[in-house]
C-alpha positions in Angstrom: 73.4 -10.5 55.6 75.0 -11.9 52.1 76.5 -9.1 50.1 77.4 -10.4 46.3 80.7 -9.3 45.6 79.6 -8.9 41.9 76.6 -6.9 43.1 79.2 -4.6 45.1 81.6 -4.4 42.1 78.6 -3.6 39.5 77.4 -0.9 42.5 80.6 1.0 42.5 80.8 0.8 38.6 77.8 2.9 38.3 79.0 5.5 41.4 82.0 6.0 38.9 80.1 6.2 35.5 77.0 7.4 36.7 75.1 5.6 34.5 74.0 2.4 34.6 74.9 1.4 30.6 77.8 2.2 31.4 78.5 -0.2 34.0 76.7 -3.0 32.7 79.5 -2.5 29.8 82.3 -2.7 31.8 81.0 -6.0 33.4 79.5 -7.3 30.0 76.2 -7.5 31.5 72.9 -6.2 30.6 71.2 -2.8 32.0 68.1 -4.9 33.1 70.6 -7.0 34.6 72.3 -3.9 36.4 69.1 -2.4 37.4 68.4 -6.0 39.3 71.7 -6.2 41.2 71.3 -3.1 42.7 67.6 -3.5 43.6 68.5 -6.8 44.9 71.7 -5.1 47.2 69.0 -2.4 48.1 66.9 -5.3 49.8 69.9 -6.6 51.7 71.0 -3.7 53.2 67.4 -2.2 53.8 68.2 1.0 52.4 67.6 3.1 49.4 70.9 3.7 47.8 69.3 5.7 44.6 66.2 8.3 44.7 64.8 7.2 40.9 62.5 9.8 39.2 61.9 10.1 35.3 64.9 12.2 34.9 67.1 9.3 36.3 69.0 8.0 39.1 70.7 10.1 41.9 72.6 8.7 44.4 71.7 8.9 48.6 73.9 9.9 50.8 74.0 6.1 52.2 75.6 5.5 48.2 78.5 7.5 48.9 78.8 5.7 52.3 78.5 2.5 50.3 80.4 3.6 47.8 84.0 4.1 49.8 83.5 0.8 51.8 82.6 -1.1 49.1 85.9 0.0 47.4 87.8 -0.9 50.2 86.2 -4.6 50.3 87.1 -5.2 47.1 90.5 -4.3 47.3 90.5 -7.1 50.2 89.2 -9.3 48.5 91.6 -9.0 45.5 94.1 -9.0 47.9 93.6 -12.5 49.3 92.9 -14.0 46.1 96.1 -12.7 45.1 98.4 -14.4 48.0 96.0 -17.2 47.7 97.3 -17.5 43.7 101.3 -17.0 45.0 100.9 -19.3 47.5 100.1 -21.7 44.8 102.6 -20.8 42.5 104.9 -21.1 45.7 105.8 -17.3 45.8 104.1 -16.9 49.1 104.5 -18.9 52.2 107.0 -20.0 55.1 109.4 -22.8 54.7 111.1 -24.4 57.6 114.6 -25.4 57.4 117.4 -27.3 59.7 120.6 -27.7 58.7 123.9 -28.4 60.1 126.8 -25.4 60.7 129.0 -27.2 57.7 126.1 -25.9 55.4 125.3 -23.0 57.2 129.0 -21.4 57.5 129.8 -22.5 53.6 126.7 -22.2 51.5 123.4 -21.1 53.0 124.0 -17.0 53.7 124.4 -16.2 49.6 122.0 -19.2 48.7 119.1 -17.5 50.9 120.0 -13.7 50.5 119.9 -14.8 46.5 116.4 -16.6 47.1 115.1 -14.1 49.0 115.7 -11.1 46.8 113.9 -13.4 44.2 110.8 -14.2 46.7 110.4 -11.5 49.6 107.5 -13.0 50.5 108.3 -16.3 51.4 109.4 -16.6 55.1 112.7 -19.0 55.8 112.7 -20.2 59.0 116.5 -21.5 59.8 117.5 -23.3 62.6 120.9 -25.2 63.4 121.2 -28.6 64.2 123.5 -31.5 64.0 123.0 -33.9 61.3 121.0 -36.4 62.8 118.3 -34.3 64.7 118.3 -32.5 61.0 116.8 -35.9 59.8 114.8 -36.6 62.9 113.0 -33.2 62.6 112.3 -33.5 59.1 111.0 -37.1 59.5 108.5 -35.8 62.4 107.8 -32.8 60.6 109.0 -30.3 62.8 110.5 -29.0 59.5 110.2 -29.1 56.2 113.5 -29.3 54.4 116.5 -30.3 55.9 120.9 -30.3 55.3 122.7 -32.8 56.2 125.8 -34.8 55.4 125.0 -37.6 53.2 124.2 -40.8 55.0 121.8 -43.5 56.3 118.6 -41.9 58.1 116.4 -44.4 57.8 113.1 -45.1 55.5 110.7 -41.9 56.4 113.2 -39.5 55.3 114.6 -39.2 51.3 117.8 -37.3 50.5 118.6 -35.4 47.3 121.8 -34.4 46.2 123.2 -30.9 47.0 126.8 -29.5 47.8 130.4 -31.3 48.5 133.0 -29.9 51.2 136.5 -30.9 52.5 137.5 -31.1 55.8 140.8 -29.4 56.5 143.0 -28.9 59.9 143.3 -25.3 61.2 146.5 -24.7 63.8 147.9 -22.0 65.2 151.0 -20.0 63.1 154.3 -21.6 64.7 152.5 -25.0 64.9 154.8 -28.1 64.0 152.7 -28.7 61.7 152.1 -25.7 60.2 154.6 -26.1 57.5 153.5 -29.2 56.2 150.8 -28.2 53.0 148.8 -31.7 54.3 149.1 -34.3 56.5 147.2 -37.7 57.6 145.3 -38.9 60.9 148.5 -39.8 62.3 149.9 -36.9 62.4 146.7 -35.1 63.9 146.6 -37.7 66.6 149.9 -36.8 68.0 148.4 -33.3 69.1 145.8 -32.1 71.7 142.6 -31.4 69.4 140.1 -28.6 69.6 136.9 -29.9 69.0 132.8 -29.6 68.2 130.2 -29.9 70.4 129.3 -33.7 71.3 127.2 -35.9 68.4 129.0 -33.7 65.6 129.9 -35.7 62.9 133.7 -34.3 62.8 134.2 -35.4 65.9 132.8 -38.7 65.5 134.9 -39.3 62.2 138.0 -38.5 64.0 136.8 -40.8 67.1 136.2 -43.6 64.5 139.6 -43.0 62.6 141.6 -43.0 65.6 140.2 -45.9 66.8 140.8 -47.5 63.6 144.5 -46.8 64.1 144.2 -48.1 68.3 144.6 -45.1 70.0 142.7 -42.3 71.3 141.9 -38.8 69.9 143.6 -36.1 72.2 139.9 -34.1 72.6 141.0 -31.4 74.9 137.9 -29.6 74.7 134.5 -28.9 72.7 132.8 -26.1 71.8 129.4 -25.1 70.1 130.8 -23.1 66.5 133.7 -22.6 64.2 134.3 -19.2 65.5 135.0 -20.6 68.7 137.1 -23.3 67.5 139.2 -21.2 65.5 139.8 -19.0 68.3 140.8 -21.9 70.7 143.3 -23.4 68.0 144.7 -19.5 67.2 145.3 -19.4 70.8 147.2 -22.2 70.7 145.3 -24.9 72.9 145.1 -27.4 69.7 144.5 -28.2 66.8 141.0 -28.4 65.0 139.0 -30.0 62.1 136.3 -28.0 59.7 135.5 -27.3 56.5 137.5 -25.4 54.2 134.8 -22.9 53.8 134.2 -22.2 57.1 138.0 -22.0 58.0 138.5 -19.6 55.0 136.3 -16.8 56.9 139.0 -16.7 60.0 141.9 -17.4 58.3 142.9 -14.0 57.9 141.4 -12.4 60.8 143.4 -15.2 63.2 146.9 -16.5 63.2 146.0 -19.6 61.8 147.4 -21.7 59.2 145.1 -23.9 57.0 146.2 -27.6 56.4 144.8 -30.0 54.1 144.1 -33.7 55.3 144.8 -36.4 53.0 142.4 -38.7 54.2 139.6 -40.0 52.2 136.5 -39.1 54.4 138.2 -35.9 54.2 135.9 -35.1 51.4 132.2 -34.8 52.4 129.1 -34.9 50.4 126.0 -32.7 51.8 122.6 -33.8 50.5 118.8 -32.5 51.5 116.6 -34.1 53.1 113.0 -34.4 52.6 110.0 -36.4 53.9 109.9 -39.6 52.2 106.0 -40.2 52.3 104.9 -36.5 51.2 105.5 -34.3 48.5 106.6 -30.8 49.1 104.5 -27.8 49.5 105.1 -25.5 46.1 106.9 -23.0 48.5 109.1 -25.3 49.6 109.6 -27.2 46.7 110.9 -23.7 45.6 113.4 -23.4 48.1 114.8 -26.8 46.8 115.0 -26.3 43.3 116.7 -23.1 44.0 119.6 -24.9 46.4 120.1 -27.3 43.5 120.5 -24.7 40.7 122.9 -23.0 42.8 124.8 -25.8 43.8 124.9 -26.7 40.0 126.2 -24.0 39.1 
């Protein structure tokens, strides 16, 4: 059975104007061209939907039946076509994003709540992960949009440019260094260090600058988040490295006191990362021009 949605829409016009002039000017079509529609939708369904006589048209009880389900269809159908158009103009849809805890902790909670209020129908799908599986699951397309500190990732993935950050030393309150406003890699090698979980790039940049300097970082243990990290250090069982964002939402919940480092790969840049063969769906593509603006600005 093929029902004509334009045959179903015309039908319903002329249950609400009871006439069929009437509907045939609504639609901009002619009565002859009325009257054929709904002989034709008669055929299909194999029932009378009108009882004709010389006095007119009078509708069966199967038009009334017709009538409400027919309503119904259309509204489903103008439904889909509608999230068929937003998903086009990118207002509709699911985005999946990676990204590491630097941009998660310091940018990402306003960024999204602002996004979403402006598009509740697109779906954000978040997951943490350290900088280089970022670019590896963007790359195999196990996501679509990825965060990242700016580096070399290799040909199939392309980064934009998004945020900067700076990477300060939290220690406890009553710390040597605690009263020094900043301080160098020397002086952060002297003490046991509180730091990330393994592959993190912090803890690889301190690895790399204390080897630079021929000695070894004092890593007295690793855990998964800031919040741990600052509670380990506030506890006094090291010092610890993260960005000044992230430290800035313990600092006055913990005993800690914030130091900056004067070191130049102290200052970070953050970039996107996006498949380097494909363009973007429009959702996503959304999601991207949004984290720009906002970093922008």
């Amino acid at each position: 059975m093929n029902l004509d949605p334009v045959s179903l829409r015309v039908f319903v016009a002329v249950m609400e104007h009871g006439t069929i002039a009437a509907a045939g000017a609504q639609h901009h079509i002619a009565p002859s061209a009325v009257s054929r529609r709904l002989a034709e939708l008669e055929d299909v369904l194999r029932v009378p939907l009108f009882a004709r006589s010389n006095k007119g048209m009078a509708p069966t009880p199967a038009a009334f039946a017709l009538r409400d389900l027919a309503r119904g269809l259309i509204n489903e159908m103008e439904g889909i076509a509608q999230q068929m158009r937003d998903y086009g103009r990118g207002t509709r849809g699911q985005v999946r994003v990676v990204a590491n805890i630097s941009a998660i902790t310091q940018f990402l909670p306003r960024e999204l709540q602002a996004f979403l209020a402006r598009h509740p129908q697109v779906d954000v799908r978040l997951q943490e992960q350290i900088s280089s599986a970022v670019a590896r699951s963007v790359a195999e397309n196990a996501a679509d949009l990825g965060i990242l500190n700016d580096g070399d990732y290799g040909d199939a993935v392309r980064l934009l440019p998004y945020r900067e950050d700076e990477l300060v030393l939290a220690v406890p309150q009553g710390h040597p260094l605690a009263r020094r406003r900043q301080v160098g890699i020397d002086a952060l090698l002297g003490h046991d260090v509180v730091g990330m979980h393994p592959g993190s790039a912090i803890n690889q940049q301190l690895t790399r600058a204390a080897a630079e300097r021929g000695r070894a970082l004092r890593l007295r243990m690793q855990v998964s988040s800031y919040d741990a990290l600052c509670q380990m250090v506030a506890a006094g069982l090291g010092v610890g490295v993260l960005p000044r964002g992230s430290a800035a939402l313990f600092r006055g919940a913990l005993p800690l006191r914030i130091v900056a480092l004067t070191e130049p790969w102290a200052r970070r840049r953050l970039a996107l990362c996006v498949r380097a063969d494909e363009g973007l769906s429009s959702v996503a593509q959304l999601l991207v021009d949004h984290l720009r603006t906002e970093a922008q600005a």
